[in-house]
Each structure stands twice: as structure tokens, then as C-alpha cells.
C-alpha positions in Angstrom: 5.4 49.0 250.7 4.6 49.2 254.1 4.3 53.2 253.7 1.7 52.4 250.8 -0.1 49.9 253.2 -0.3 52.1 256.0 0.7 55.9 257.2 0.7 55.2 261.1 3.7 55.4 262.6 3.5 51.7 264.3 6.5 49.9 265.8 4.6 46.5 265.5 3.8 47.1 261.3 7.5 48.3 261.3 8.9 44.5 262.5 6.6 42.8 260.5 8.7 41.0 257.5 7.6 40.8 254.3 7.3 37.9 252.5 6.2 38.3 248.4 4.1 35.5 247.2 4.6 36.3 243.6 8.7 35.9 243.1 7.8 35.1 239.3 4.6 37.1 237.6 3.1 35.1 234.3 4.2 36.6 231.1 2.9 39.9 230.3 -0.3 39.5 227.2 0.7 42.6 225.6 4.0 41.4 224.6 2.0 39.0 221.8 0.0 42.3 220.9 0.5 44.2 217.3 1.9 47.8 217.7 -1.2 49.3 215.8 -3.5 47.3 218.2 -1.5 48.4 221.4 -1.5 52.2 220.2 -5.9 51.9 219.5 -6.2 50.3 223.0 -4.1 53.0 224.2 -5.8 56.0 222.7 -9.0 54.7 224.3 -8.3 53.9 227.4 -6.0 56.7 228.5 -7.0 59.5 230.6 -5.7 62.6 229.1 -7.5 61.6 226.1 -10.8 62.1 226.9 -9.1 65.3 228.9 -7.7 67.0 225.5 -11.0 65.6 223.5 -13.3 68.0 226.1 -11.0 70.8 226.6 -11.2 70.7 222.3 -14.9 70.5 222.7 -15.0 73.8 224.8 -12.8 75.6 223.1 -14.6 75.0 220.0 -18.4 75.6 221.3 -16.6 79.2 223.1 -15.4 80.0 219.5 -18.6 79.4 217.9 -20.5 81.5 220.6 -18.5 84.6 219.8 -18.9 84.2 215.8 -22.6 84.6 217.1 -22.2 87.5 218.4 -20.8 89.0 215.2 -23.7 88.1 213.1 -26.4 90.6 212.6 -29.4 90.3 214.8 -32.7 90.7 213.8 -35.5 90.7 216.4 -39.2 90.6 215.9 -41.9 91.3 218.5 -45.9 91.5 218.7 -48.1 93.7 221.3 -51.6 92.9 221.8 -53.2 94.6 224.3 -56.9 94.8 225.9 -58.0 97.6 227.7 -60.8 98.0 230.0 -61.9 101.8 231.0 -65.1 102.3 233.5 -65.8 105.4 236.1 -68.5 107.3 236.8 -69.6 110.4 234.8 -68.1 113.7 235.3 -70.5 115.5 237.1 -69.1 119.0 236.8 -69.2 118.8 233.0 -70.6 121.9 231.2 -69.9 120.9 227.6 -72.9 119.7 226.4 -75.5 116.7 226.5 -73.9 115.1 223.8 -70.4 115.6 225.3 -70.7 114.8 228.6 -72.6 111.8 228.0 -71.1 108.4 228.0 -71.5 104.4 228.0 -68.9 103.6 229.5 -69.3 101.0 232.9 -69.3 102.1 236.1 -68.2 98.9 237.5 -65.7 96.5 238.6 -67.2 93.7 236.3 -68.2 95.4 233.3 -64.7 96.7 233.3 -63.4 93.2 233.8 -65.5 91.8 230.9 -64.7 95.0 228.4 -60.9 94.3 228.8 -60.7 91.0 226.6 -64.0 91.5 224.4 -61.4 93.2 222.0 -64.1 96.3 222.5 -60.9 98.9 223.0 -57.6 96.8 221.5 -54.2 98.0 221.0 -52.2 96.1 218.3 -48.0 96.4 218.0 -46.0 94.8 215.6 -42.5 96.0 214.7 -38.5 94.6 214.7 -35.3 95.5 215.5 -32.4 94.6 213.2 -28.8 95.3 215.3 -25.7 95.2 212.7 -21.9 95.0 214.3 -19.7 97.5 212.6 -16.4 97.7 213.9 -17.1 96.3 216.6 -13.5 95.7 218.0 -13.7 93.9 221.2 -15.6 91.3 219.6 -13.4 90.8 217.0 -10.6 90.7 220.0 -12.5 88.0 221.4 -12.7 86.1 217.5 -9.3 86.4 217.4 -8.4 84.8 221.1 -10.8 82.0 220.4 -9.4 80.9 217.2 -5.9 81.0 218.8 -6.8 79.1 221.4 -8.8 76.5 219.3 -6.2 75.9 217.3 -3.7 75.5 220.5 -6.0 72.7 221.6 -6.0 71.1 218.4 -1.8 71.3 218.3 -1.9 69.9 222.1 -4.0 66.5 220.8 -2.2 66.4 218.4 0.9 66.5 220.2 -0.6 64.4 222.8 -1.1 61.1 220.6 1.9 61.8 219.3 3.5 61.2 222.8 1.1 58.7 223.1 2.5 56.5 220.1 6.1 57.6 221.1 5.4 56.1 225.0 3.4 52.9 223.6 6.0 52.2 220.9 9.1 52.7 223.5 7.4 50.5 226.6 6.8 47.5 223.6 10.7 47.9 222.9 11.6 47.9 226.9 9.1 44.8 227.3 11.1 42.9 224.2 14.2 44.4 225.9 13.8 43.0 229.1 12.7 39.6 228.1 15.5 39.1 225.9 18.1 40.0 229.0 15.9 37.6 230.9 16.2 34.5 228.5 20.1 35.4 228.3 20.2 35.8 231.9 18.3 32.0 232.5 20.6 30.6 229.9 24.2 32.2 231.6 23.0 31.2 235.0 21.8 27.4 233.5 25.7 27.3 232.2 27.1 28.3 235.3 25.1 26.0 237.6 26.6 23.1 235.2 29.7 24.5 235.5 29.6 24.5 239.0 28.7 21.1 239.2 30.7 19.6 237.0 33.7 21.4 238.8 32.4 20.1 242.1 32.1 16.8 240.7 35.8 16.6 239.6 36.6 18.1 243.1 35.7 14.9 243.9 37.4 12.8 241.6 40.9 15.4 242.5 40.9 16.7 238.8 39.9 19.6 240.2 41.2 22.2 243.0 39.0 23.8 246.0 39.9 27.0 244.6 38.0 26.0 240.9 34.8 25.1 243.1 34.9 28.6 245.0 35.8 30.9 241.1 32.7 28.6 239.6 30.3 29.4 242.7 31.2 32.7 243.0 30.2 32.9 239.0 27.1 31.2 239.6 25.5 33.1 242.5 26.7 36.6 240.2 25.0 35.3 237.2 21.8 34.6 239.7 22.3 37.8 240.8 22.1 39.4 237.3 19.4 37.2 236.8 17.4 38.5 239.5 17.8 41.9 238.4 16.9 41.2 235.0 13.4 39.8 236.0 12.7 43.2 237.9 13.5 45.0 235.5 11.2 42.7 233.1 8.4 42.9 235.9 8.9 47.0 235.7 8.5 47.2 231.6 5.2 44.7 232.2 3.6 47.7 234.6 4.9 50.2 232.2 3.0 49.5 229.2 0.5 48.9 231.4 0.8 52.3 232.3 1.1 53.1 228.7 -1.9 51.3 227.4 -4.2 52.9 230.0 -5.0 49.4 231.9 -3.1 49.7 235.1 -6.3 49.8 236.9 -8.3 46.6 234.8 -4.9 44.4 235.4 -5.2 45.3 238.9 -8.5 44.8 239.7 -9.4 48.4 240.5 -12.9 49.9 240.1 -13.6 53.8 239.5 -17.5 52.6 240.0 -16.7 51.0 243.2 -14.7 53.7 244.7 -17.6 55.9 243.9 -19.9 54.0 245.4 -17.6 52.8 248.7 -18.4 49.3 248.3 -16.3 47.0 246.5 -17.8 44.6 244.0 -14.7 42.5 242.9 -11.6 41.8 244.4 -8.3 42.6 243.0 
């Protein structure tokens, strides 16, 4: 405990004595609890459920990406484009007057204004259709994916079987372990009467020093065995606590409040 508390080495923590508070916890609320109720509470509050319910989610978006890429793909695109042409004319031109002569700008602005009045367009339309044939890697790919797809499906399944198996055998420890309690209380109760009965006829000389000794020496085993009975009832009550998922919310523990650094609640 005091390794839990603390991981300096002091010699002042190491002669401190520790004193529990709690010999005797109240009985455990699950124990009241359905099986069907404690397995739902269990498949919602433990961890590795969410954990199997993603990893499924993955593996299922990865395998519908790559049955995408087996589907034909058909692509279609549009061009428009304005163009604006200006210069001066070609003095060195010995065609003709009707050759060498032109309208076209000579400068910057004109050109600027003939590029979007659609006086010189150029117009593309066309598509592209790609077809997989064969394609082997991608098939390779299919083929890993739905393995793996189905291996995550096998795992949750598997896992809420282990869930049920875990929930259903920490309810039977819990009943277990109160049972040896209650048997325990009641063999200790008989031996404590016992004992003073036997003292009391020590008393009145029916009764030998020797018979005292036997009958205390019963008792304090049977409060022995009783002591070891309500820890090993204490131990199935943080079990299916375990089990269930609600070690933390018995506790008092916050995931918000750790993430945060300040603590909200006390446990």
C-alpha cells in the first residue's frame, strides 16, 4: 500500500503503521443485480469494447476503400479557354496588302480586354473511362481486407463472449464468497457460545481448564477463517467491479478530471 502511495524510498513513510478504517465494506449492489442486466452494463462500460467496436470500424471503411478501387472509373472534364493575341505588324512582310494587314491590338489593354470577350475561344470537352482487368495486386489487397474484416468480427465476437464468461463467473465468486461468509459468522457465533458456556462451567468445576483452552483455541480458528472469508468476499466485490467496467465510478475516479489536472469530486 505504501508502494502505491508513494515511490520514495523514505525511512519516516516506511515506520508509519497502517491503520484501515474500513475493516467491514457495505454489501456489494451488484449482488441484487440480474445476470442479463450485469452483462448490458458490462458491454457498455468496458474498455476493450469500444476498442474492438473501432478497430471493426477501420477495418471495414479500409475494405470498402479498396472495393473502390476495383470499380471502373469514369472521369469527365471541360476546357474553356480565352485567348488574347496583340503585337505590332510585321514590317518586313512582302505578301500583299491584303495579307500583311491586320486588326489585331497593339497593346497591353486591348489584349487584356480581347482575352475574356470570347472574341478568340477555345472550348474542350471530353472523358476518360479507366476499367481494372486483372488487376492482381488490387485483388491481393480485396482479399487481405476481407480476411482481416472478418478476423475483427471473430475477435468481438469472441470478446463478449469472454465478456459474459468473466461477468457470469465474478456473480458466482460474489454468491460464493458471501455464502462462506454467512457460514463463517454462523461457525464463529457457535464457537464464541461454546466458549462461554465452557468458561462458565469452568466456573461452576463441571468443566476442566483444558476444555476452556480446546474451546478458545476453536474460536479464535473459526475468527480466523472468518477473517479470511470476508477478504476473499471484499476481493469478488472489486472483481465484478472489474468485470462490469465500474471500478473507476465505485471509486470515485474521473477520466475528465485527470485530463484536465484538477479534480472536481473526491473519491
Amino acid at each position: 500500500m505504501k508502494n502505491a502511495l508513494t515511490k520514495v524510498d523514505d525511512p519516516t513513510i516506511d515506520e508509519m503503521p497502517v491503520v484501515p478504517l474500513d475493516l467491514k465494506a457495505d454489501p456489494d449492489p451488484n449482488a441484487d443485480k440480474a445476470m442479463d442486466d450485469l452483462i448490458a452494463e458490462a458491454e457498455k462500460k468496458r474498455p476493450e469494447v469500444a476498442i474492438y467496436q473501432m478497430q471493426a470500424e477501420v477495418q471495414k471503411q479500409s475494405l470498402k476503400d479498396i472495393n473502390s478501387e476495383l470499380l471502373p472509373t469514369l472521369n469527365l472534364y471541360g476546357l474553356y479557354v480565352g485567348a488574347g493575341t496583340a503585337g505590332p505588324k510585321n514590317l518586313l512582310c512582302d505578301l500583299g496588302p491584303q495579307e500583311c494587314s491586320t486588326d489585331l491590338p497593339t497593346g497591353f489593354p486591348s489584349m487584356f480586354e480581347n482575352t475574356f470577350n470570347y472574341s478568340s475561344p477555345e472550348y474542350q470537352v471530353g472523358m476518360t473511362l479507366s476499367i481494372n482487368l486483372r488487376n492482381r495486386q488490387a485483388k491481393a489487397d480485396q482479399f487481405r481486407a476481407v480476411l482481416q474484416y472478418r478476423q475483427s468480427q471473430i475477435a468481438s465476437e469472441q470478446q463478449q463472449k469472454g465478456i459474459r464468461f468473466d461477468v457470469r463467473n465474478s456473480k458466482f465468486a460474489l454468491e460464493q464468497a458471501q455464502a462462506h461468509v454467512d457460514a463463517a459468522q454462523k461457525a464463529r457465533d457457535l464457537a464464541q457460545r461454546t466458549f462461554d458456556i465452557t468458561k462458565q462451567e469452568q466456573l461452576l468445576g463441571a468443566k476442566s481448564g483444558l476444555d476452556t483452552l480446546n474451546a478458545e483455541s476453536a474460536l479464535a480458528l473459526l475468527e480466523s477463517a472468518l477473517d479470511a472469508a470476508q477478504t476473499a468476499y471484499e476481493k469478488a466485490k472489486v472483481d465484478i467491479d472489474r468485470a462490469i467496467g465500474e471500478t473507476l465510478e465505485r471509486t470515485g475516479v474521473s477520466i475528465d478530471d485527470a485530463k484536465l489536472g484538477v479534480v472536481t469530486q473526491s473519491p
